[in-house]
KEVO-132566 format. One line per field, with one value per residue (C-alpha): residue number from 1; residue in one letter; x, y, z. Coordinates in steps of 0.5 Angstrom, whole numbers, plus 500, padded with zeros to 3 digits. Layout:
// residues N
k	[NUM,...]
r	[A,...]
u	[X,...]
v	[Y,...]
w	[Z,...]
***
This chain:
// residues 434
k	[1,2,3,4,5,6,7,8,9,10,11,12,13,14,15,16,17,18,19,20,21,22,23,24,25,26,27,28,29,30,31,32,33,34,35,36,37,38,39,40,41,42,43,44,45,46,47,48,49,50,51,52,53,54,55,56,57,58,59,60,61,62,63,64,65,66,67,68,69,70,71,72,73,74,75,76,77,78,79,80,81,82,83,84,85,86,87,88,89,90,91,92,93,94,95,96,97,98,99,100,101,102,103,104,105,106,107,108,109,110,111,112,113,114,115,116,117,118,119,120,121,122,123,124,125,126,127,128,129,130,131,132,133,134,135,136,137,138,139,140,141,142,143,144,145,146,147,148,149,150,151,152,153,154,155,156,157,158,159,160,161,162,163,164,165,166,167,168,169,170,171,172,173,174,175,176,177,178,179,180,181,182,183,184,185,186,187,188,189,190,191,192,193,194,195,196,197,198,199,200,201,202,203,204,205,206,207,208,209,210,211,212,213,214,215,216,217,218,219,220,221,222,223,224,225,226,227,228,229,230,231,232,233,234,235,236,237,238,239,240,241,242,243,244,245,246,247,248,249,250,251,252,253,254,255,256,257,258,259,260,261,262,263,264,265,266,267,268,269,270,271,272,273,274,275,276,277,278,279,280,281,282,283,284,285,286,287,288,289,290,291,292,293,294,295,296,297,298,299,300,301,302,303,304,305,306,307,308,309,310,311,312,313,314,315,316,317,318,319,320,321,322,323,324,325,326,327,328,329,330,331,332,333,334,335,336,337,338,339,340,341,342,343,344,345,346,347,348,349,350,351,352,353,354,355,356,357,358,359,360,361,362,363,364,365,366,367,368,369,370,371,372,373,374,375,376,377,378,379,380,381,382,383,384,385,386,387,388,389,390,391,392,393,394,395,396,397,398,399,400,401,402,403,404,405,406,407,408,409,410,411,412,413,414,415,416,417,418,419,420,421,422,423,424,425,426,427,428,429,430,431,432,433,434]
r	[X,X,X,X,X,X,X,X,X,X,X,X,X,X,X,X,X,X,X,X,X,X,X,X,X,X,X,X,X,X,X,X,X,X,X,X,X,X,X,X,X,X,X,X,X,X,X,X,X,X,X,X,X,X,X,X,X,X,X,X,X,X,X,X,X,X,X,X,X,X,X,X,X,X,X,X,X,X,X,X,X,X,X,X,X,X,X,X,X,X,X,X,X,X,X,X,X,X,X,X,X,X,X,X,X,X,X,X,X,X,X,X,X,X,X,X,X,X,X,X,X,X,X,X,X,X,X,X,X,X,X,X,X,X,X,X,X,X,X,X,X,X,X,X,X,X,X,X,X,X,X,X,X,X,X,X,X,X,X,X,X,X,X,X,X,X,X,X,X,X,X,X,X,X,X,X,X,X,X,X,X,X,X,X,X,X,X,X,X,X,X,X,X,X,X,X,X,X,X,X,X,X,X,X,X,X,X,X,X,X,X,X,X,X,X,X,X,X,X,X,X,X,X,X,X,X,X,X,X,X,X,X,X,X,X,X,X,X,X,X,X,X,X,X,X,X,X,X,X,X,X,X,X,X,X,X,X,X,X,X,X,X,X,X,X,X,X,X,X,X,X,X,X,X,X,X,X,X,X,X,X,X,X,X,X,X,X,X,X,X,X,X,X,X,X,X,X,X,X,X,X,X,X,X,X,X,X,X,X,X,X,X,X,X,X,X,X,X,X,X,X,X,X,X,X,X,X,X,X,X,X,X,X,X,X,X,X,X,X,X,X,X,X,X,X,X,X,X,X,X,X,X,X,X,X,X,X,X,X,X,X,X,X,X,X,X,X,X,X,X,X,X,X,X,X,X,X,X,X,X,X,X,X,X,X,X,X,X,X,X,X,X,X,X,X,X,X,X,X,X,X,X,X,X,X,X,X,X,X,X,X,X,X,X,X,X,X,X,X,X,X,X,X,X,X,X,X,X,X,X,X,X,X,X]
u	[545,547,553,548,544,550,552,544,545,551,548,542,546,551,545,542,549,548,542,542,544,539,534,535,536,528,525,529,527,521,517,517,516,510,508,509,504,499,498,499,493,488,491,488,493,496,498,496,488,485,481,479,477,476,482,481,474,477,481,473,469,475,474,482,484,478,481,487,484,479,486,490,485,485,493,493,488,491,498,500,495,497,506,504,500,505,511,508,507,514,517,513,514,522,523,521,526,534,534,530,536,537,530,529,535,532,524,528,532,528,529,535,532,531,523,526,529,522,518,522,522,515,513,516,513,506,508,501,506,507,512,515,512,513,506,502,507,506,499,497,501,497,491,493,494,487,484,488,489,487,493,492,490,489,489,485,484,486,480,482,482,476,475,469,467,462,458,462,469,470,472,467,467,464,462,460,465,465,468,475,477,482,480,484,484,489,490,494,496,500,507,511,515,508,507,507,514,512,509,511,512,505,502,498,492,491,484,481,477,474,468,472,473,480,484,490,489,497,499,498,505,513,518,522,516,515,510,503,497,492,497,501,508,514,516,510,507,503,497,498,491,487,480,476,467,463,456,450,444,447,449,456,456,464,470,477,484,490,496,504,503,497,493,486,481,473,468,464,459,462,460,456,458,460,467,468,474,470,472,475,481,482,480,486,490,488,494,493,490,491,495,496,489,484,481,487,493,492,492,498,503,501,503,509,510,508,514,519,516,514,521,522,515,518,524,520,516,521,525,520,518,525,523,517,518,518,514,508,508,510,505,499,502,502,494,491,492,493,499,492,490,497,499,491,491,498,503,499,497,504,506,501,506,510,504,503,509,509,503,503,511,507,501,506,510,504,500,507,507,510,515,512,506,509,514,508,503,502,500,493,491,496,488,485,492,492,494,495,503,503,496,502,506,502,499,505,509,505,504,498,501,496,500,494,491,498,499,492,494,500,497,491,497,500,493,493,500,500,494,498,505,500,498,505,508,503,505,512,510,506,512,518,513,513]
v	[503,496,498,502,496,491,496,497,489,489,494,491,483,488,490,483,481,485,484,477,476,481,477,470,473,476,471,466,470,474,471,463,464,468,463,457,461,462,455,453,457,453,446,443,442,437,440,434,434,441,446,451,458,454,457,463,462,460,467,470,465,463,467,467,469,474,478,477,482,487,488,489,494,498,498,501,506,508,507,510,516,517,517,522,527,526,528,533,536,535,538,544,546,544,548,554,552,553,546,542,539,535,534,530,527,524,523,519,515,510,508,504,500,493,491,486,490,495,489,487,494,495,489,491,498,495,489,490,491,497,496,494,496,504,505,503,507,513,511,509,515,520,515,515,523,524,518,516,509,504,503,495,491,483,486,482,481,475,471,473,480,484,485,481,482,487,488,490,488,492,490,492,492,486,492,498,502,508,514,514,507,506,501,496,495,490,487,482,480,486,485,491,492,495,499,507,509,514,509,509,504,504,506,505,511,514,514,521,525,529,524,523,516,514,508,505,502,497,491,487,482,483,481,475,472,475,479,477,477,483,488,493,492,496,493,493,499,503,503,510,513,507,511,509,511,511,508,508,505,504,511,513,519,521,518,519,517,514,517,515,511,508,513,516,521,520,526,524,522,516,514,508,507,501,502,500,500,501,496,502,501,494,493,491,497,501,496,500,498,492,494,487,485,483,490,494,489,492,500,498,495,501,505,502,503,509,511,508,511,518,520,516,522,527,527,526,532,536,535,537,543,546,547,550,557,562,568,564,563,570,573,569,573,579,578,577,569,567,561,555,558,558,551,549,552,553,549,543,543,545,539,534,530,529,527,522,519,518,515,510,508,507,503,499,498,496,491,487,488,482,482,488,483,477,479,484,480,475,468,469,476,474,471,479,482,477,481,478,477,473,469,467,464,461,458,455,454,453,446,445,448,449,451,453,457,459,461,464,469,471,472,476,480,482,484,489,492,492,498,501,500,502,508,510,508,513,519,518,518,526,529,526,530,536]
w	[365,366,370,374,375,377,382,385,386,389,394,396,396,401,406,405,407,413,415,415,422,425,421,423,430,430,426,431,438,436,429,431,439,437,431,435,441,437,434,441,444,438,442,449,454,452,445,443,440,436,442,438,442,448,450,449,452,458,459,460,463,469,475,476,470,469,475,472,466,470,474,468,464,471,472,465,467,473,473,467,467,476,473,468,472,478,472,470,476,478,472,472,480,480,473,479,485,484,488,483,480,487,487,480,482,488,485,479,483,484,477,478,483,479,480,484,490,489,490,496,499,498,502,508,507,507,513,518,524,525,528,522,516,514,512,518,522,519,519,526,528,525,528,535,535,534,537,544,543,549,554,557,551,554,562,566,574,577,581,588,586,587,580,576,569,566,560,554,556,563,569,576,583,587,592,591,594,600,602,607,604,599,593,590,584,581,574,571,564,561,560,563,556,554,561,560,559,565,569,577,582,585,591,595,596,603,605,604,610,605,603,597,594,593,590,586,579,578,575,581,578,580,575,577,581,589,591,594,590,591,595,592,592,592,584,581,577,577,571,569,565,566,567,572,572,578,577,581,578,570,569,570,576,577,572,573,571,575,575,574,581,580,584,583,586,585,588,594,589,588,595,595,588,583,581,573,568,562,555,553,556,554,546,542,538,533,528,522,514,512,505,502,504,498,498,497,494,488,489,494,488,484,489,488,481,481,485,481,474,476,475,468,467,469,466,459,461,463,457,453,458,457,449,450,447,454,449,449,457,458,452,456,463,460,457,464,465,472,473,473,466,463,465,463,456,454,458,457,450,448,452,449,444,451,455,449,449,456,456,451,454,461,458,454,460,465,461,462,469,473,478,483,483,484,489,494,494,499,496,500,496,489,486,488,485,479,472,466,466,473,470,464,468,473,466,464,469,475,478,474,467,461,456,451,456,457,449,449,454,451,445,448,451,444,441,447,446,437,439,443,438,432,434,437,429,427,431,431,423,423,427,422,417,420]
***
């Protein structure tokens, strides 16, 4: 029995040999830090006096750091629940194509990518200018397809011209127009690179016999410097689709829209007329949707998170898909369910532990969420973006540092993810037993 004994010591001084390192390295990397956060959260901000709960106060009652916790709960909702949805669906729709091996490879791509170059990437797919930001080119192209966008943004006459400005934006006429007479109609103020690509050297119209009245519409300036005002030139361009409306007594009698030279034709109502070039021609471009702006920085960076880890789901779910017994699918087929119903009612189930996993993993992941924040956020939308990782750092490293409110934060955030840890342990636990 004492053999038995000396020989149990022995083994547990050799495991205690070896656990010492790891020991003394989570004590020294983990235990202490989380100690020393937590005395430091009851100090002020210069650590040197008590504060109590102040701290924590603070955290709720600071505009800035209550957003910081609004956001967080809403990227703990949202995310993690979007990650997994989508996740779930891929794995479930590639398991059906013999290509789904290339199209997991290139949804799951993204998790190579490091926050840093994901942040870098999304703050220029969300630039405001179309020309340089993916989604408001993509976005303003499916604008422009359903609604024309106008042509001569900043196009104006000069005081020489016959032009003066109308209500809303437009340009009129001096004098009514007459049938037989060509009309001028010159504008300045567009830059030829902006000019319709299939815009023509203007021409000047031929007076119509028929009673109709006819004009041209041009840029009235050479490139280069030359040409006289107010009269067509031979290197000036036409302004093609600029729409031209015949008014008599405040109502609109006859329209028309100029074409590549510059030329149009009006019906011989428009004899008498005042010729207008409505506001419509010259209202700036549709530029797209401001996806880093206070209303929708948040959602935006999502977006950007979710196209990094949907493809940790859905490699996860399709793990577990692949050990989902193939008699319960092909059993609820042969009983009259439709594919919507065995996906609900037996694919689903069956994949919950699965779905628990990712889910939790994701939660964890997000309340941690710093980088995507704080590189995509422009520092005029970073207070509407705030989460409670930035806030932390802000706090303790910012040029007006609090470390107390900083150790409260940092405490705050470990409550919130020692649930979450806790109710992972307790489920791993249930399926050890089984």
């Amino acid at each position: 029995m004492d053999k038995r004994r000396s020989t149990a010591r022995r083994h547990r001084a050799v495991a205690a040999a070896f656990l010492l390192p790891a020991l003394v390295l989570l004590g020294a990397l983990v235990v202490y830090p989380i100690g020393y956060s937590l005395y430091r959260s009851f100090l002020d901000r210069t650590g040197d006096s008590f504060a109590g709960l102040d701290n924590y106060a603070a955290i709720f009652s600071d505009d800035t750091t209550f957003t910081a916790v609004k956001n967080t709960a809403i990227w703990v909702v949202l995310a993690p629940t979007v990650a997994t949805a989508l996740g779930l669906i891929f794995a479930v729709l590639t398991e059906r194509v013999r290509w789904g091996t290339a199209f997991k490879l290139i949804v799951f791509m993204p998790m190579a990518i490091s926050m840093l170059a994901a942040g870098i990437i999304f703050r220029l797919v969300y630039e405001q200018d179309p020309d340089r930001g993916v989604a408001n080119a993509v976005w303003v192209g499916v604008h422009d397809t359903f609604s024309e966008s106008a042509g001569f943004p900043k196009a104006r006459p000069l005081p020489v011209h016959p032009l003066e400005a109308g209500e809303d934006g437009a340009f009129v006429t001096k004098e009514p127009v007459s049938a037989g007479v060509s009309v001028r109609l010159p504008l300045i103020g567009v830059s030829p690179a902006r000019m319709p690509s299939d815009a023509r050297p203007a021409r000047e119209a031929e007076p119509a016999a028929d009673g109709t009245v006819t004009g041209t519409a041009w840029l009235d300036f050479t490139r280069g410097g030359g040409g006289a005002p107010n009269a067509v030139d031979p290197a000036e361009l036409g302004l093609k689709g600029i729409k031209v409306e015949a008014v008599k007594d405040g109502e609109v009698v006859a329209s028309a829209r100029a074409g590549p030279d510059g030329v149009f034709t009006l019906p011989a109502s428009a004899d008498g007329a005042t010729l207008r070039l409505p506001g419509e021609n010259f209202r700036e471009p549709y530029n797209g949707v401001n996806w880093l702006g206070p209303t929708l920085v948040t959602p935006a960076i999502i977006g950007s998170y979710v196209w990094m880890w949907a493809g940790f789901a859905m490699v996860l779910i399709a793990a577990g898909l692949a050990s989902v017994p193939r008699e319960l699918l092909e059993a609820a087929r042969v009983d009259g369910a439709n594919e919507w119903q065995v996906f609900r009612k037996v694919t689903v189930p069956l994949l919950a532990p699965v779905l628990v996993v990712v889910l939790v993993t994701l939660m964890i992941n997000v309340m941690k969420i710093f980088d995507l924040v704080f590189i995509i956020a422009p520092g005029s939308a970073q207070d509407d973006a705030n989460v409670l990782a930035l806030q932390l750092y802000r706090s303790s490293f910012g040029t007006d540092a609090d470390l107390g409110l900083g150790s409260a934060i940092a405490v705050l955030l470990l409550l919130l993810v020692v649930p979450v840890m806790l109710v992972n342990i307790r489920r791993l636990r249930r399926e050890s037993r089984r």
